[in-house]
C-alpha positions as CSV (number, residue, x, y, z in Angstrom):
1,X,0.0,0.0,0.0
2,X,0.8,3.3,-0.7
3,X,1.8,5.8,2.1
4,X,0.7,9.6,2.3
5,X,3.1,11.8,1.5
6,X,2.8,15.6,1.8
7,X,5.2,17.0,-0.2
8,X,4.3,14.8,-3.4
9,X,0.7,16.0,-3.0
10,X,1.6,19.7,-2.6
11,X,4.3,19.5,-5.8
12,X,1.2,17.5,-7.6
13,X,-1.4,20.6,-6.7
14,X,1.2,23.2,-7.1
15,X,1.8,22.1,-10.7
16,X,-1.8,22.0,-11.1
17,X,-2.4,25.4,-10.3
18,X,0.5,26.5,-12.1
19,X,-0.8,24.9,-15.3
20,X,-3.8,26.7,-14.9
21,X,-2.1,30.0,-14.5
22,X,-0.2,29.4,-17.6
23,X,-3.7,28.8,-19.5
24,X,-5.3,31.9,-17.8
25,X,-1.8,33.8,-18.9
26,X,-1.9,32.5,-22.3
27,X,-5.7,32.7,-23.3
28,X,-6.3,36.2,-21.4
29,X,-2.9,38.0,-21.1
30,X,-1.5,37.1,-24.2
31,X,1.4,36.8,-22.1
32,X,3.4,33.7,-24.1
33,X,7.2,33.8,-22.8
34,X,7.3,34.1,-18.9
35,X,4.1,32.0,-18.4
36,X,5.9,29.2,-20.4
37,X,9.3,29.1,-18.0
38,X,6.5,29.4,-14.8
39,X,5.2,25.8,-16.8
40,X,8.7,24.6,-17.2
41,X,10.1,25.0,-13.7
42,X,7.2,23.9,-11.7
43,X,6.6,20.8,-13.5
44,X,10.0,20.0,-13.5
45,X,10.3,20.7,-9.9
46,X,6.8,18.5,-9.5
47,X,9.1,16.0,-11.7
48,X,12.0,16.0,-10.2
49,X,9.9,15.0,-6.2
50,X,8.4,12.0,-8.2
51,X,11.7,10.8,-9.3
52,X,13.1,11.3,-6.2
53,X,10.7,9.1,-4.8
54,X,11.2,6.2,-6.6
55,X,15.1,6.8,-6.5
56,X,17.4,3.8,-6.4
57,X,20.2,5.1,-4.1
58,X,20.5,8.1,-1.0
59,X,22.4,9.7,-3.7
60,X,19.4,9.7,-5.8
61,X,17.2,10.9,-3.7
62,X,19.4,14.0,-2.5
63,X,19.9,14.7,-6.0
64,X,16.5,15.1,-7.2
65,X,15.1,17.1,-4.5
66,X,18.6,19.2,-4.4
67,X,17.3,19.9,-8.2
68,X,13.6,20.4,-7.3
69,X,14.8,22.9,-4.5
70,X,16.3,25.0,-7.5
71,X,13.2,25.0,-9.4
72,X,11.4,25.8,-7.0
């Protein structure tokens, strides 16, 4: 069974709402360049917490959250 764990919700939610910025941005701003590195970064970081999860190795995981700390 699967456990809880906070901070993958919260990077799963956070992505959410940022992809829904990025539509609002795009559709009602016009606003094409910074609402599409908001997209990048935040998925990545939302990425980055998965992978970390199922990581093979300490190493791993430090890694990947080191790299979704920087997106964030």
């Amino acid at each position: 069974m699967k456990q809880n764990n906070i901070i993958q919700e919260k990077s799963f939610a956070f992505a959410e709402r940022i992809v829904n910025l990025y539509k609002y941005l795009c559709e009602e701003k016009k606003e094409f360049v910074l609402s599409k590195q908001i997209l990048r970064s935040s998925t990545s970081m939302s990425a980055n917490i998965e992978e970390s999860i199922g990581r093979q190795s300490d190493k791993d995981f430090f890694t990947k959250l080191t790299i979704a700390h920087k997106e964030a």
